[in-house]
C-alpha positions in Angstrom: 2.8 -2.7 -36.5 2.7 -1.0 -32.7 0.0 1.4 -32.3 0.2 3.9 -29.7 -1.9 6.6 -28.9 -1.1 9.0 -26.9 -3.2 12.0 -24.8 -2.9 15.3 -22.8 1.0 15.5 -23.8 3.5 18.3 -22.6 6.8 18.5 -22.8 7.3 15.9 -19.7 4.6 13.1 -20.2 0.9 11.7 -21.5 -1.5 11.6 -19.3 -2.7 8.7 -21.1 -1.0 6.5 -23.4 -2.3 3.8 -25.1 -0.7 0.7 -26.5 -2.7 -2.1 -28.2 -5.1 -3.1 -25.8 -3.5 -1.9 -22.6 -4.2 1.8 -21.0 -1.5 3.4 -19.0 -2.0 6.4 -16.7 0.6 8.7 -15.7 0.6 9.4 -11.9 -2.6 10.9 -10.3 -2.7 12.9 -7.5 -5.6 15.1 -5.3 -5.1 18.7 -3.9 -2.4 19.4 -1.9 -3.3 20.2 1.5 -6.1 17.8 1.8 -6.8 14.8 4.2 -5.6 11.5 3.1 -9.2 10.2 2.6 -9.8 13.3 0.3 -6.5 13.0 -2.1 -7.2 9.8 -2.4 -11.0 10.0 -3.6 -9.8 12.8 -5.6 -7.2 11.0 -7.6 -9.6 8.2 -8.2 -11.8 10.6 -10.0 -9.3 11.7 -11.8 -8.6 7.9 -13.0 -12.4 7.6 -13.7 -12.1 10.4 -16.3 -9.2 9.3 -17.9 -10.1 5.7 -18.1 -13.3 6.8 -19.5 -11.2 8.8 -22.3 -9.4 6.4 -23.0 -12.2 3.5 -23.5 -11.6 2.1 -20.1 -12.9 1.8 -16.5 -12.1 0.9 -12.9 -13.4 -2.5 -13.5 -10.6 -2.6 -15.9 -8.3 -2.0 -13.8 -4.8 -4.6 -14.3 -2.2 -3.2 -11.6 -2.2 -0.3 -9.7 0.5 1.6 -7.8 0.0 3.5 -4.7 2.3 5.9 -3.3 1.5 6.9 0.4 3.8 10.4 1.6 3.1 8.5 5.3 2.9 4.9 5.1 0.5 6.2 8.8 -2.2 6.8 6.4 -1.8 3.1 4.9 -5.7 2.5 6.3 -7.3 5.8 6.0 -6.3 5.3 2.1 -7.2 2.0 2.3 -11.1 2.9 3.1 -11.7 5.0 0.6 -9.6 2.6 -1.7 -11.4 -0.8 -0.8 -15.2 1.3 -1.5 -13.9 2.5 -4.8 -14.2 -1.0 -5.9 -16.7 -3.6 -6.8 -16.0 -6.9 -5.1 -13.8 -9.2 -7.1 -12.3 -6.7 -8.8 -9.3 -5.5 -7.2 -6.0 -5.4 -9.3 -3.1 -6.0 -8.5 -1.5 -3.9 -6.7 1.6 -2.2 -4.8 2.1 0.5 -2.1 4.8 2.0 -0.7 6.5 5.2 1.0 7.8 8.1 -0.4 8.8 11.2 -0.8 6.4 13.0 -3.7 6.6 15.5 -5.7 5.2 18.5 -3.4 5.3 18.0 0.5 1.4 18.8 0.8 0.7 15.5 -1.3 0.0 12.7 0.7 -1.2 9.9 -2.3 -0.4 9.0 -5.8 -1.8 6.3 -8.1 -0.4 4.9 -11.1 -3.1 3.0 -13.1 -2.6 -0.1 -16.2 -5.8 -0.5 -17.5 -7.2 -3.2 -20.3 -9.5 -1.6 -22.8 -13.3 -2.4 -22.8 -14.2 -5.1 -25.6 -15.9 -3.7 -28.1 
């Protein structure tokens, strides 16, 4: 039988929906308006606290998705990124351009997480 949980839902999405053993996040953002390096350590706080939730953590982490507004601020995201993690454990992970869903955002992340063993 499929088990799925799911968290935080409106009328569009979960933020968190789980399935099994696998954690999926729906796209996390920072504040509009701010830097690059600041939307970016933003929305990785806002993974930590949901992965937390859900019984999950960074290290964790299976694939990510990065959405850059400005494919510019590829290695400004990518410092903050690269000191978010612990060595050897970077998913995998995929990052392109686009247009998001308000003009001041300049990152999004989409996380798939394993659960922690118990």
């Amino acid at each position: 039988m499929t088990h799925i949980i799911r968290k935080h839902i409106n009328d569009r999405m979960s933020k968190i929906v789980t399935h099994n053993n696998t954690v999926y996040l729906c796209g996390q953002v920072g504040n509009r308006g701010d830097t690059i390096e600041a939307q970016t350590r933003e929305a990785l706080t806002r993974v930590d606290r949901l992965l937390e939730e859900a019984g999950s953590d960074r290290k964790h982490i299976l694939q990510a998705i990065v959405w850059l507004s400005d494919m510019d601020d590829f290695s400004a995201m990518n410092d903050v990124w690269d000191n978010w993690f612990e060595p050897g454990s970077a998913p995998a992970r995929a990052c392109g351009e686009a247009k998001l869903a308000s003009p001041e955002l300049k990152f999004e992340v989409i996380v798939t997480a394993a659960l922690k063993s118990e």
